[in-house]
C-alpha positions as CSV (number, residue, x, y, z in Angstrom):
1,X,22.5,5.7,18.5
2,X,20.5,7.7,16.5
3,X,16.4,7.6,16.8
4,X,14.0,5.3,15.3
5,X,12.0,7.1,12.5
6,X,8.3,5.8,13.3
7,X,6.6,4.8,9.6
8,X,4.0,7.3,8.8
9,X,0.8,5.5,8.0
10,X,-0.3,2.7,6.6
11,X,-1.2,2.2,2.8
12,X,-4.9,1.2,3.7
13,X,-5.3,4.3,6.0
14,X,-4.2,6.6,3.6
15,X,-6.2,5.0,0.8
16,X,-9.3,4.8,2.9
17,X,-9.3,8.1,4.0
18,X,-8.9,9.3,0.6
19,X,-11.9,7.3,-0.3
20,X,-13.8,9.5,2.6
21,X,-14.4,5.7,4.7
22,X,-14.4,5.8,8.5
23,X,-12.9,2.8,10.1
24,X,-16.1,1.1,11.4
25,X,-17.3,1.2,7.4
26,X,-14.7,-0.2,5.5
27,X,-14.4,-3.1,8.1
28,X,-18.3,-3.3,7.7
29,X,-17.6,-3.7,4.0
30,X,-14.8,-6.4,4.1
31,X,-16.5,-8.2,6.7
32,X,-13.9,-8.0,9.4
33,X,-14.4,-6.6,13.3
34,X,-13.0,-3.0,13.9
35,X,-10.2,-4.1,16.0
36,X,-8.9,-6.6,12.9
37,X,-9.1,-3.0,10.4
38,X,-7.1,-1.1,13.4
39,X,-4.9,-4.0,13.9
40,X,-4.3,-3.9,10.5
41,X,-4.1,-0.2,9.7
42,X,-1.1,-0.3,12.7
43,X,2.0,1.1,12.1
44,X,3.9,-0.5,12.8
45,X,1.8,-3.5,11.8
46,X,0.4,-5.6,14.9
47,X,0.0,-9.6,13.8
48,X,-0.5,-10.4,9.8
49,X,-4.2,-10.4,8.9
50,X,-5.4,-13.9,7.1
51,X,-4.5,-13.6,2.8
52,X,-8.4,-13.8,2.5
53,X,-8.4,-10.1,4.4
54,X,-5.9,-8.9,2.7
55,X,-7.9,-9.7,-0.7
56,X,-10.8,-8.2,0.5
57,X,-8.8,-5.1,1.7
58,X,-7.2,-4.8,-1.5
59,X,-10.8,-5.1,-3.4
60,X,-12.8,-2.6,-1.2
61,X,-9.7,-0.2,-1.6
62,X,-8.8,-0.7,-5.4
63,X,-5.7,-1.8,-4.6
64,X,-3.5,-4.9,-5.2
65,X,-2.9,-7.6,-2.5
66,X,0.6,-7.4,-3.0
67,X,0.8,-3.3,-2.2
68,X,-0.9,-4.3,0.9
69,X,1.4,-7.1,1.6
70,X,4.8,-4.9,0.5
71,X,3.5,-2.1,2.7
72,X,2.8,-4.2,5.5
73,X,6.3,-5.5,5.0
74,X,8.3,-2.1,5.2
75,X,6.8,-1.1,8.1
76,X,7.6,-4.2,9.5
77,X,11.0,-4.2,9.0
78,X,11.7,-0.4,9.6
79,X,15.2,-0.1,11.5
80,X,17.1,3.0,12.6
81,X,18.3,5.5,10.0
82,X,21.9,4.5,9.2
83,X,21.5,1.0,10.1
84,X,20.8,-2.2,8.5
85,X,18.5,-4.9,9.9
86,X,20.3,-7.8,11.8
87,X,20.7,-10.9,10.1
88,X,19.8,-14.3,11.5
89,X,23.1,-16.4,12.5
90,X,23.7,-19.0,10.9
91,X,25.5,-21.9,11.9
């Protein structure tokens, strides 16, 4: 079985470090606690923060909700190299 390539980081860590924010200041400035912008910043992703956070991430960072959301998303669903995710049986 061949390793599990952990996804580098997360679209809103990159973008806020680029914009020169610490943690604590860009969850100051979307109004959210420090462990809901590290929860968030995760990778992979722990829990899905409420569409209103996500809008207000996306705002403070000049990006789009949906990059947020796609990003999010592809971490999420990061599988092995080689392999394709498992698909829900259906009966």
């Amino acid at each position: 079985m061949t390793p599990r390539t952990p996804p580098g980081p997360s679209l809103i860590a990159t973008r806020r470090r680029a914009l020169g924010l610490s943690q604590r200041a860009l969850a100051a400035a979307v109004g959210v606690g420090l462990a809901t912008l590290k929860r968030a910043e995760a990778s992979p992703p722990l829990g899905r923060p409420y569409p209103a956070t996500i809008a207000r991430l996306a705002a403070e960072l000049g990006l789009s909700p949906e990059a947020i959301e796609g990003d999010r998303l592809l971490r999420t669903t990061t599988t092995p190299k080689g392999r394709k995710p498992a698909s829900k049986a259906t009966k």
